[in-house]
C-alpha positions as CSV (number, residue, x, y, z in Angstrom):
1,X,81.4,50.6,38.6
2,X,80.4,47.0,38.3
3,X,77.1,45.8,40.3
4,X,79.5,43.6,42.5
5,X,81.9,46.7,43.6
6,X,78.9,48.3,44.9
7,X,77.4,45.2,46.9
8,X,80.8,45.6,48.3
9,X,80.9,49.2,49.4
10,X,77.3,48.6,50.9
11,X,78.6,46.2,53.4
12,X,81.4,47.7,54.2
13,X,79.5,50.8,55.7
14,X,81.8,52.2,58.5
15,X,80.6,53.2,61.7
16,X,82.2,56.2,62.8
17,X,83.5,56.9,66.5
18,X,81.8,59.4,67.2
19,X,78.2,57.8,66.4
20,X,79.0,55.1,69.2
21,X,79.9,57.3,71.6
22,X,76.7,59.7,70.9
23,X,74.7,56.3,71.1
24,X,77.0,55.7,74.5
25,X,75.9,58.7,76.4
26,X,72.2,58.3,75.3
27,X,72.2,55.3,77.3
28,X,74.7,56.1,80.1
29,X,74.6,59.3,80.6
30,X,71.6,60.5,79.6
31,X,72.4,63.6,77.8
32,X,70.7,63.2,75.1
33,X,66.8,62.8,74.4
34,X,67.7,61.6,70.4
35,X,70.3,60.5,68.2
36,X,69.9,61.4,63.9
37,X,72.5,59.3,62.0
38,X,73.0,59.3,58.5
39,X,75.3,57.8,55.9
40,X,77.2,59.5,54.5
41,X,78.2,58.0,51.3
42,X,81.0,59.6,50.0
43,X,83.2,58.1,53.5
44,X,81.3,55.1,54.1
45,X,80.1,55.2,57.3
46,X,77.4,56.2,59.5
47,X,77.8,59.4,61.3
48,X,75.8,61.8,63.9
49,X,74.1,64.6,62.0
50,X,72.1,65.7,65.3
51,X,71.3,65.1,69.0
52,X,69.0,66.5,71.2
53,X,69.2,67.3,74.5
54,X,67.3,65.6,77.5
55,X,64.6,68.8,78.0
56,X,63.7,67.9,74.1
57,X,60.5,65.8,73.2
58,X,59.2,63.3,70.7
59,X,57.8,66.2,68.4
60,X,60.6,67.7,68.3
61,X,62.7,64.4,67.4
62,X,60.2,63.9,64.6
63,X,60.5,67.8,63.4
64,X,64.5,66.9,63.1
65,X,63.9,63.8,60.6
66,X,63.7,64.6,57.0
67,X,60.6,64.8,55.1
68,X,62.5,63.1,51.9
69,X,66.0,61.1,53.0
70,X,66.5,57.7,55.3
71,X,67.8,58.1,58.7
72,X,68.6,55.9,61.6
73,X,67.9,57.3,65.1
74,X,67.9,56.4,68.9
75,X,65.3,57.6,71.1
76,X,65.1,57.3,75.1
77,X,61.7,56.9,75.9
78,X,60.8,57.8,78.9
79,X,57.5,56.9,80.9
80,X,55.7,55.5,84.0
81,X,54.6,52.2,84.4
82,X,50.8,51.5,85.9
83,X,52.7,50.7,88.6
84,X,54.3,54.0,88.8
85,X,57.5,53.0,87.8
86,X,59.7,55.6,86.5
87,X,61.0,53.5,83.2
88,X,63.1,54.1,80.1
89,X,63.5,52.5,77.1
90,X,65.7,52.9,74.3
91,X,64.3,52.5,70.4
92,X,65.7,52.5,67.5
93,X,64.0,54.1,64.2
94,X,65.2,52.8,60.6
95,X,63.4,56.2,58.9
96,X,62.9,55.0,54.9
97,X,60.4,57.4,53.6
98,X,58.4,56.4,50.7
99,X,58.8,59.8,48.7
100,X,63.5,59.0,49.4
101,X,65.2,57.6,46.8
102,X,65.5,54.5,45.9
103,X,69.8,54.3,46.0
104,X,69.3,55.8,49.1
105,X,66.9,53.1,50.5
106,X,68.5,50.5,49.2
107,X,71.8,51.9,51.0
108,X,70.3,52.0,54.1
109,X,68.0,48.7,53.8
110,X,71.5,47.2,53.4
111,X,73.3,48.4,56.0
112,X,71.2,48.7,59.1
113,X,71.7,45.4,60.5
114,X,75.4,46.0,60.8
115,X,74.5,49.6,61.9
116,X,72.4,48.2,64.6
117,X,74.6,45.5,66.5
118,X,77.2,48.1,66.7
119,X,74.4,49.8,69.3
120,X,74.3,47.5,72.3
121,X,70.9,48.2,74.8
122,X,68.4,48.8,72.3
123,X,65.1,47.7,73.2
124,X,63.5,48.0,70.3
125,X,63.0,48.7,66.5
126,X,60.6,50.4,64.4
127,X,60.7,50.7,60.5
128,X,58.8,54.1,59.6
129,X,58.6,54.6,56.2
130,X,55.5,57.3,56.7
131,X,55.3,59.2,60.0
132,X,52.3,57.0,61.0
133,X,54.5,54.8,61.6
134,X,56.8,56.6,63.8
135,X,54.1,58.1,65.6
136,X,54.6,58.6,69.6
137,X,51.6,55.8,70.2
138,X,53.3,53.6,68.3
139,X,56.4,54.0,70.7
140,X,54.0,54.5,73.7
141,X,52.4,50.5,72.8
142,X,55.4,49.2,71.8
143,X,56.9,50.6,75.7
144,X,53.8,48.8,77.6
Protein backbone atom coordinates (compact mmCIF):
# COMPACT_ATOMS: atom_id res chain seq x y z
CA UNK A 1 0.00 0.00 0.00
CA UNK A 2 1.48 3.38 -0.94
CA UNK A 3 2.02 6.14 1.96
CA UNK A 4 -0.74 8.27 0.05
CA UNK A 5 -3.54 5.30 0.17
CA UNK A 6 -3.12 5.30 3.76
CA UNK A 7 -3.32 9.24 4.44
CA UNK A 8 -6.48 8.52 2.56
CA UNK A 9 -7.98 5.79 4.65
CA UNK A 10 -7.04 7.91 7.82
CA UNK A 11 -9.29 10.61 6.88
CA UNK A 12 -11.84 8.86 5.73
CA UNK A 13 -12.55 7.27 9.25
CA UNK A 14 -16.39 6.54 9.46
CA UNK A 15 -18.38 7.31 12.25
CA UNK A 16 -20.77 4.73 12.89
CA UNK A 17 -24.55 5.25 13.83
CA UNK A 18 -24.62 3.81 16.66
CA UNK A 19 -21.60 5.83 18.25
CA UNK A 20 -23.82 9.21 17.74
CA UNK A 21 -26.66 7.99 19.11
CA UNK A 22 -24.67 6.48 22.34
CA UNK A 23 -23.01 10.07 22.43
CA UNK A 24 -26.92 11.35 21.93
CA UNK A 25 -28.45 9.76 24.98
CA UNK A 26 -25.37 10.69 27.14
CA UNK A 27 -26.30 14.16 26.67
CA UNK A 28 -30.14 13.86 26.41
CA UNK A 29 -31.15 11.30 28.17
CA UNK A 30 -28.79 10.67 30.55
CA UNK A 31 -28.42 7.00 30.53
CA UNK A 32 -25.25 6.79 30.45
CA UNK A 33 -22.30 7.98 32.97
CA UNK A 34 -19.48 7.14 29.89
CA UNK A 35 -18.98 6.44 26.44
CA UNK A 36 -15.49 4.07 25.22
CA UNK A 37 -15.04 4.40 21.37
CA UNK A 38 -12.62 2.78 19.40
CA UNK A 39 -11.57 2.47 15.83
CA UNK A 40 -11.89 -0.13 14.45
CA UNK A 41 -9.57 -0.39 11.60
CA UNK A 42 -10.49 -3.08 9.55
CA UNK A 43 -14.27 -0.99 8.74
CA UNK A 44 -13.06 2.39 9.18
CA UNK A 45 -14.99 3.91 11.55
CA UNK A 46 -15.35 4.72 15.11
CA UNK A 47 -17.61 2.49 17.04
CA UNK A 48 -18.97 2.02 20.82
CA UNK A 49 -16.95 -0.63 22.57
CA UNK A 50 -18.66 0.28 26.12
CA UNK A 51 -21.00 2.48 28.09
CA UNK A 52 -21.70 2.80 31.50
CA UNK A 53 -24.66 3.37 33.18
CA UNK A 54 -25.54 6.56 35.26
CA UNK A 55 -25.02 4.77 38.93
CA UNK A 56 -21.26 4.25 37.56
CA UNK A 57 -18.26 6.55 38.61
CA UNK A 58 -15.13 8.11 37.35
CA UNK A 59 -12.99 5.08 38.67
CA UNK A 60 -14.82 2.90 37.23
CA UNK A 61 -14.73 4.86 33.68
CA UNK A 62 -10.96 4.86 34.13
CA UNK A 63 -10.89 0.90 35.12
CA UNK A 64 -12.82 0.41 31.48
CA UNK A 65 -9.81 2.31 29.41
CA UNK A 66 -7.07 0.23 28.27
CA UNK A 67 -3.82 0.09 29.93
CA UNK A 68 -1.99 -0.20 26.26
CA UNK A 69 -4.46 0.96 23.17
CA UNK A 70 -6.03 4.76 22.26
CA UNK A 71 -9.50 5.38 22.99
CA UNK A 72 -11.91 8.24 22.69
CA UNK A 73 -14.60 8.63 25.40
CA UNK A 74 -17.39 11.03 26.75
CA UNK A 75 -17.92 11.53 30.26
CA UNK A 76 -20.82 13.50 32.06
CA UNK A 77 -19.47 15.09 34.80
CA UNK A 78 -21.51 15.79 37.26
CA UNK A 79 -21.01 18.28 40.34
CA UNK A 80 -22.23 21.22 42.48
CA UNK A 81 -21.29 24.61 42.06
CA UNK A 82 -20.20 26.91 45.30
CA UNK A 83 -23.27 28.15 44.64
CA UNK A 84 -24.93 24.95 45.05
CA UNK A 85 -25.84 24.46 41.65
CA UNK A 86 -26.53 21.04 40.57
CA UNK A 87 -24.31 21.18 37.14
CA UNK A 88 -23.15 18.85 34.40
CA UNK A 89 -20.65 18.94 31.96
CA UNK A 90 -19.73 16.80 29.27
CA UNK A 91 -15.77 15.97 28.43
CA UNK A 92 -14.31 14.39 26.00
CA UNK A 93 -11.00 12.20 26.53
CA UNK A 94 -8.62 11.50 23.43
CA UNK A 95 -6.81 8.40 25.60
CA UNK A 96 -3.14 7.96 23.60
CA UNK A 97 -1.05 6.00 26.06
CA UNK A 98 2.58 6.31 25.78
CA UNK A 99 3.25 2.37 26.11
CA UNK A 100 0.19 2.08 22.47
CA UNK A 101 1.54 1.74 19.38
CA UNK A 102 2.60 4.03 17.29
CA UNK A 103 0.08 3.06 13.94
CA UNK A 104 -2.30 3.14 16.43
CA UNK A 105 -1.59 6.66 17.68
CA UNK A 106 -0.98 7.97 14.66
CA UNK A 107 -4.56 6.52 13.58
CA UNK A 108 -6.21 8.16 16.22
CA UNK A 109 -4.00 11.58 16.28
CA UNK A 110 -5.48 11.77 12.76
CA UNK A 111 -8.72 11.22 13.12
CA UNK A 112 -10.06 12.85 16.28
CA UNK A 113 -10.88 16.10 15.05
CA UNK A 114 -13.31 14.64 12.60
CA UNK A 115 -14.43 12.23 15.40
CA UNK A 116 -15.10 15.16 17.55
CA UNK A 117 -17.38 17.65 15.49
CA UNK A 118 -19.43 14.70 14.83
CA UNK A 119 -20.29 15.12 18.88
CA UNK A 120 -22.12 18.34 19.23
CA UNK A 121 -22.33 19.71 23.34
CA UNK A 122 -18.97 18.82 24.37
CA UNK A 123 -17.53 21.10 26.85
CA UNK A 124 -14.42 20.16 26.92
CA UNK A 125 -11.25 18.11 25.86
CA UNK A 126 -8.46 16.39 27.55
CA UNK A 127 -5.50 14.61 25.87
CA UNK A 128 -4.33 11.80 28.44
CA UNK A 129 -1.60 10.00 27.27
CA UNK A 130 -0.70 8.65 31.13
CA UNK A 131 -3.53 8.47 33.64
CA UNK A 132 -2.26 11.59 35.41
CA UNK A 133 -3.54 13.18 32.95
CA UNK A 134 -6.97 11.83 33.03
CA UNK A 135 -7.12 11.98 36.62
CA UNK A 136 -10.69 12.99 38.24
CA UNK A 137 -8.97 16.56 39.55
CA UNK A 138 -8.04 17.24 36.38
CA UNK A 139 -11.81 17.04 35.23
CA UNK A 140 -12.81 18.42 38.72
CA UNK A 141 -10.42 22.01 37.71
CA UNK A 142 -11.20 21.95 34.30
CA UNK A 143 -15.41 21.82 35.55
CA UNK A 144 -14.77 25.05 37.95
Amino acid sequence: MSFRGGVNAASGLGVADHSKNAFLELKRKKVHRYVIFKIDEKKKEVVVEKTGGPAENYDDFTAAMPENDCRYAVYDFDFVTSENCQMSKIFFIAWSPSISRIRSKMLYATSKDRFRRELDGIHYEIQATDPTEMDLEVIRDRAH
